[in-house]
C-alpha positions in Angstrom: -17.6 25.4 0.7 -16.1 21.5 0.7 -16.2 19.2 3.0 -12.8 17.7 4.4 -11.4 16.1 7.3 -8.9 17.7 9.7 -7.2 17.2 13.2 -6.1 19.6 15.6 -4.2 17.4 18.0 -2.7 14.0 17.3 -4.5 11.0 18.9 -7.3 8.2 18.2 -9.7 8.2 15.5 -12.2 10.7 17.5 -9.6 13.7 16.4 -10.8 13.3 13.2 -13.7 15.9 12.2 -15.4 17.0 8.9 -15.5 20.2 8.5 -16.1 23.2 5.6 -13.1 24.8 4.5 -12.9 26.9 0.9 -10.5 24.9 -1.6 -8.4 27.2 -3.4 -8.2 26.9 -7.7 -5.9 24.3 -8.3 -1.9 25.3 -9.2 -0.5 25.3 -12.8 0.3 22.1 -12.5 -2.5 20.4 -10.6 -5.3 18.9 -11.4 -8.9 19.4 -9.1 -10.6 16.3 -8.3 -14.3 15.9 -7.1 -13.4 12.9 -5.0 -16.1 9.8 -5.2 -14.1 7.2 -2.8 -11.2 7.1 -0.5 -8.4 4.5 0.1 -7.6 4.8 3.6 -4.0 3.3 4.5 -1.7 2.6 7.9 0.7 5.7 6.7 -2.3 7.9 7.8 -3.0 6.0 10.9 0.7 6.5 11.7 0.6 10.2 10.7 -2.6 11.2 12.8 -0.9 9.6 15.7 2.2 11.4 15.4 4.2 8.6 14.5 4.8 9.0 10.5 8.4 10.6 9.4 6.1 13.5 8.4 4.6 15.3 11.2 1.4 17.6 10.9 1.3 21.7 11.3 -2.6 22.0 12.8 -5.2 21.7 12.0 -4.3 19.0 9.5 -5.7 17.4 6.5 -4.4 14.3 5.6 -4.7 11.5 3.3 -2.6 9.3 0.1 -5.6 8.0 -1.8 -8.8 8.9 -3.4 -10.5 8.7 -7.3 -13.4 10.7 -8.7 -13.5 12.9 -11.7 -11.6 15.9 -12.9 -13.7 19.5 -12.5 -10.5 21.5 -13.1 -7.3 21.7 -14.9 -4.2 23.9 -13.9 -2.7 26.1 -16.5 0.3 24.0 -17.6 -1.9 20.7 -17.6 -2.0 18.7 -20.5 -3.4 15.4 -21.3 -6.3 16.0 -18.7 -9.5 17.0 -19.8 -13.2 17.9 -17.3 -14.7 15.0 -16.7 -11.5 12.4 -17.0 -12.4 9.4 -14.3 -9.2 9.2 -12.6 -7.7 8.4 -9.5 -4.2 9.5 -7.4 -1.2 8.3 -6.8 -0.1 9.0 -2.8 1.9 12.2 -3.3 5.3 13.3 -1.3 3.2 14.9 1.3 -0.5 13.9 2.4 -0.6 17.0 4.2 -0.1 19.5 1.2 -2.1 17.4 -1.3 -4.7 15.5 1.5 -7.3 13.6 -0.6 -9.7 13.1 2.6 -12.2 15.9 1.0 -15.0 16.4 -1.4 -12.7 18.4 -3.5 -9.3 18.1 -3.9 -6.2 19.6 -5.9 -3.5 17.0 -6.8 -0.2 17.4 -9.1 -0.6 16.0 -12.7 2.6 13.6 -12.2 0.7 12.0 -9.1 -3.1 11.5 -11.5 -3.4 9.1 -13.4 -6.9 8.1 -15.8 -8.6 4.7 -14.8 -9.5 2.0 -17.1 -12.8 2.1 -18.5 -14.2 -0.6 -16.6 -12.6 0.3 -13.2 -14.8 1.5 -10.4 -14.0 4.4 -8.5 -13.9 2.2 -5.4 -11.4 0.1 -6.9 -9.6 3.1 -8.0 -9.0 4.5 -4.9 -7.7 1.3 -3.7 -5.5 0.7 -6.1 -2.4 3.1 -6.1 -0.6 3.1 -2.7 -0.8 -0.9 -2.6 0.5 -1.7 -6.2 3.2 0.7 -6.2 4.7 -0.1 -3.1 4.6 -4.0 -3.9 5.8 -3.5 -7.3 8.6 -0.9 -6.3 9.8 -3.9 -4.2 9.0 -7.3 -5.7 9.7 -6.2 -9.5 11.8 -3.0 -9.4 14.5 -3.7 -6.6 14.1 -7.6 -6.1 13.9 -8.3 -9.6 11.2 -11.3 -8.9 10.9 -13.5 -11.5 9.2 -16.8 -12.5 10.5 -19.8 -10.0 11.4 -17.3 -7.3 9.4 -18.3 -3.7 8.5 -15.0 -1.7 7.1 -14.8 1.3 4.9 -12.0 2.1 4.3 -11.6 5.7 1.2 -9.8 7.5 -0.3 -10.9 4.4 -3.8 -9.7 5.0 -3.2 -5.6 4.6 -3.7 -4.5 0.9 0.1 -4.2 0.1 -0.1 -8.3 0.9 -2.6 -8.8 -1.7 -1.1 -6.4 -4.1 1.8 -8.4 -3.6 0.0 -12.0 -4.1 -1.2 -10.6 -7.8 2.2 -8.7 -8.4 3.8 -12.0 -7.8 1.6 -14.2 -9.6 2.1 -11.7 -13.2 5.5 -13.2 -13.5 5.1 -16.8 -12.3 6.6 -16.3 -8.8 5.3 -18.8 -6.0 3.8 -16.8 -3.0 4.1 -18.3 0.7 1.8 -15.8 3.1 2.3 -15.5 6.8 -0.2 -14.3 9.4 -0.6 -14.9 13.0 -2.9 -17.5 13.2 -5.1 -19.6 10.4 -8.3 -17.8 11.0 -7.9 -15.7 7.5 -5.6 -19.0 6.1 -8.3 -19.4 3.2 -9.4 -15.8 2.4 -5.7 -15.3 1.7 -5.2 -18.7 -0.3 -8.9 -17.5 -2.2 -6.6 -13.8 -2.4 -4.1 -15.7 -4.2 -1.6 -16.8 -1.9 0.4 -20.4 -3.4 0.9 -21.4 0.8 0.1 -20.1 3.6 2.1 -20.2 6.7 0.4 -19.5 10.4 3.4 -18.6 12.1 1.7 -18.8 16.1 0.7 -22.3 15.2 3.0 -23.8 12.9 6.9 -24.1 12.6 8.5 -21.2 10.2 11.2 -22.9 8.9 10.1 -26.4 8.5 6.8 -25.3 6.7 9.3 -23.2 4.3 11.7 -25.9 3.7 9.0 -28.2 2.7 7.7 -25.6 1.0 10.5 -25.1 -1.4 12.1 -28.4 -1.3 15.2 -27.5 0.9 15.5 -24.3 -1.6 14.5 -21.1 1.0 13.2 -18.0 -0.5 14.7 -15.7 -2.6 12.9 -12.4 -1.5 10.8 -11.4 2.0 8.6 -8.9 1.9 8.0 -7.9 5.2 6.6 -4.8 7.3 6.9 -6.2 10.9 10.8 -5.9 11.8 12.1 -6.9 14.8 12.3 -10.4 15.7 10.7 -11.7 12.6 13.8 -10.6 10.5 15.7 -13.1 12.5 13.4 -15.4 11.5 12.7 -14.8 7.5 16.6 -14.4 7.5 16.6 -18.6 8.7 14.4 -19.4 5.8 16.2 -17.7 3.0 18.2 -19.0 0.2 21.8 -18.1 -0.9 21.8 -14.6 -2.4 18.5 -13.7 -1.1 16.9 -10.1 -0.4 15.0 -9.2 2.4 12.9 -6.0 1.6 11.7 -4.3 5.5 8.8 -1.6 4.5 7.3 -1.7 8.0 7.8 -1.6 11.5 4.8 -2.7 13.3 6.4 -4.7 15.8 7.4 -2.1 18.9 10.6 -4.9 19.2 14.2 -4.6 17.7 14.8 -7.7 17.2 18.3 -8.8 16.8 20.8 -8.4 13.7 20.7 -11.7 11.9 24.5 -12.0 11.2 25.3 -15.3 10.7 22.6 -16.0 7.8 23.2 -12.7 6.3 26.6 -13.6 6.0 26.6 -17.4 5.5 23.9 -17.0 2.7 25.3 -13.5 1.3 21.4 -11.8 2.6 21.0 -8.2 1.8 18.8 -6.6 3.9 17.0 -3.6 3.0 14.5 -1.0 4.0 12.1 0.3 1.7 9.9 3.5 1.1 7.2 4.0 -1.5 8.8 7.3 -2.0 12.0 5.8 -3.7 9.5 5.0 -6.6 7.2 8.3 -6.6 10.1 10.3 -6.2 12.0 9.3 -9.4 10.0 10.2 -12.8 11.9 7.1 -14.7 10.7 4.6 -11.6 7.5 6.1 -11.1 6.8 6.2 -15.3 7.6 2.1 -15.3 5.2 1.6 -12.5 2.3 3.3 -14.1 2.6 1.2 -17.0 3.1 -2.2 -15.4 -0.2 -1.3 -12.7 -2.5 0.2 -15.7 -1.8 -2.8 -18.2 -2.2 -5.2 -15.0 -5.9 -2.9 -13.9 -6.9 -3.3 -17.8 -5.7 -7.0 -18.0 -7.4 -7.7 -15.4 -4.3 -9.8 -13.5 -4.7 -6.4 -10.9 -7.6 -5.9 -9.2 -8.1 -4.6 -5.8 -8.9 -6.0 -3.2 -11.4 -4.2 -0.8 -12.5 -5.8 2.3 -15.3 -2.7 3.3 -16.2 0.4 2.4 -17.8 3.4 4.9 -19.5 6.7 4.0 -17.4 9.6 4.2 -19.6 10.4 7.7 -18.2 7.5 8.8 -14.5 8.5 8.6 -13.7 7.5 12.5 -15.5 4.6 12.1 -13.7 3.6 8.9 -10.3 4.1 10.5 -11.1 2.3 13.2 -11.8 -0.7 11.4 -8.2 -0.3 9.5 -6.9 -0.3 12.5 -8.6 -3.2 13.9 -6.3 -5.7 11.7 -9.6 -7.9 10.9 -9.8 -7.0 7.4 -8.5 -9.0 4.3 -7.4 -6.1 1.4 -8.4 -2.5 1.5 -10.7 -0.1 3.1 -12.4 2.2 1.3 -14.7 5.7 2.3 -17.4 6.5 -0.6 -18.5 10.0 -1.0 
């Protein structure tokens, strides 16, 4: 028997239980994983509350992230041996492949072997971040060296992921966050500037910023009134990437500077990169030679023992951590 989390109703962090279930040999083309940490992320806040795209047939497993070391390989695996130290890409669907277990059966597209020097903490933290930052900054916004970006909510791990991204190819990073209370653990993060938008002026800030220039790409996963806002601050041609939309406004349609500066505006999944082999290959090799290089490396803010699910959720949801958190088993 394994331990693994489930939920029978949607709701706070006190549905979640550990339980014993019997996990099945993995398929032809997966690849069992005894799991050693967990990257927890919002998509699995979201989905336990019933508000994810995906919704849950109960009880429910759950979960995008984990890393450990490969006990089992399906029939039509290659390139995966017992005992590879690897970790998981977030799959199509955290409630057929849910990595919140001791044991856990993945598909070999979605595993991937960690650098030697890589702990299995940072592993775990790794995948969900950097792809979705890279997907956006380097794959659709073409960032490139002399570009400003402003990353807003700047503290979650897809902020960081996005400082370092940014920094790999010479781009200037302006962060924003509420207030200046975590000003210098994003600046020590790698942020270039950052930008308390309760306590400072948006689009004064910017313009001094970049001399009167505006920023060429937003990266933002608030929506609502703040795409008003970044729209205000961009420069001619600019792109505003929306992955989020933690603000429970709509906000109104920016038309004048989308159309006086030529903006486009565009929402953004993960899943546009996992689900496409070519994107997904490209990613893998820009995040591993970044994790080896040592220009990646993850963030994590806390980790929790694996009894400590609820409490470790809780904390995500708290907003008062700076990069990822992570559940050791």
């Amino acid at each position: 028997m394994t331990r693994v989390v489930r939920f029978y109703e949607y709701g706070a962090a006190d549905v979640l239980r550990i339980e014993d279930i019997e996990v099945p040999a993995p398929a032809a083309d997966e690849v069992q994983i005894a799991v050693k940490a967990i990257g927890l992320n919002r998509a699995e806040v979201m989905f336990r509350n019933g508000a994810y795209l995906q919704k849950a047939n109960f009880p429910s497993q759950l979960g995008y992230e984990a890393a450990g070391t490969v006990t089992t390989v399906g029939a039509d695996v290659t390139g995966f041996s017992k005992g590879d130290a690897v970790s998981v890409i977030p799959t199509l669907d955290m409630s057929r492949w849910p990595t919140y277990g001791e044991l856990i059966n993945i598909p070999v597209r979605y595993v991937v072997k960690n650098p030697k020097h890589l702990s299995f903490v940072k592993a775990a933290a790794a995948w969900m971040m950097y792809v979705t930052a890279w997907g956006a900054l380097i794959d659709q916004a073409k960032l490139t060296a002399g570009d400003f970006v402003i990353v807003s909510a700047a503290s979650s791990s897809v902020g960081i992921a996005s400082f370092q991204i940014a920094r790999t190819v010479g781009a200037t990073v302006i962060a924003t966050t509420r207030t200046s209370a975590k000003a210098q653990a994003l600046l020590d993060a790698g942020a270039h500037h950052v930008i308390a938008i309760e306590e400072e002026d948006l689009a004064s800030r910017v313009n001094e910023i970049t001399g009167g220039k505006g920023a060429r790409v937003v990266f933002d996963p608030i929506g609502g009134p703040a795409i008003a806002q970044f729209a205000e601050v961009m420069s001619v041609g600019g792109i505003l990437l929306e992955y989020g939309a933690l603000s429970p406004d709509a906000g109104v349609f920016p038309q004048f500077a989308v159309l006086g500066k030529s903006l486009t505006l565009k929402g953004y999944l993960y899943t546009e990169v996992v689900s496409n082999d070519a994107a997904l290959n490209r990613a893998k090799a820009f995040i591993v030679d970044g994790l080896e290089s040592g220009k990646l490396d993850p963030l994590v803010s806390r980790t929790f023992p694996f009894d400590q699910i609820q409490d470790a959720t809780r904390f995500l949801e708290s907003n008062e951590q700076v990069g990822k958190v992570v559940v050791t088993l």
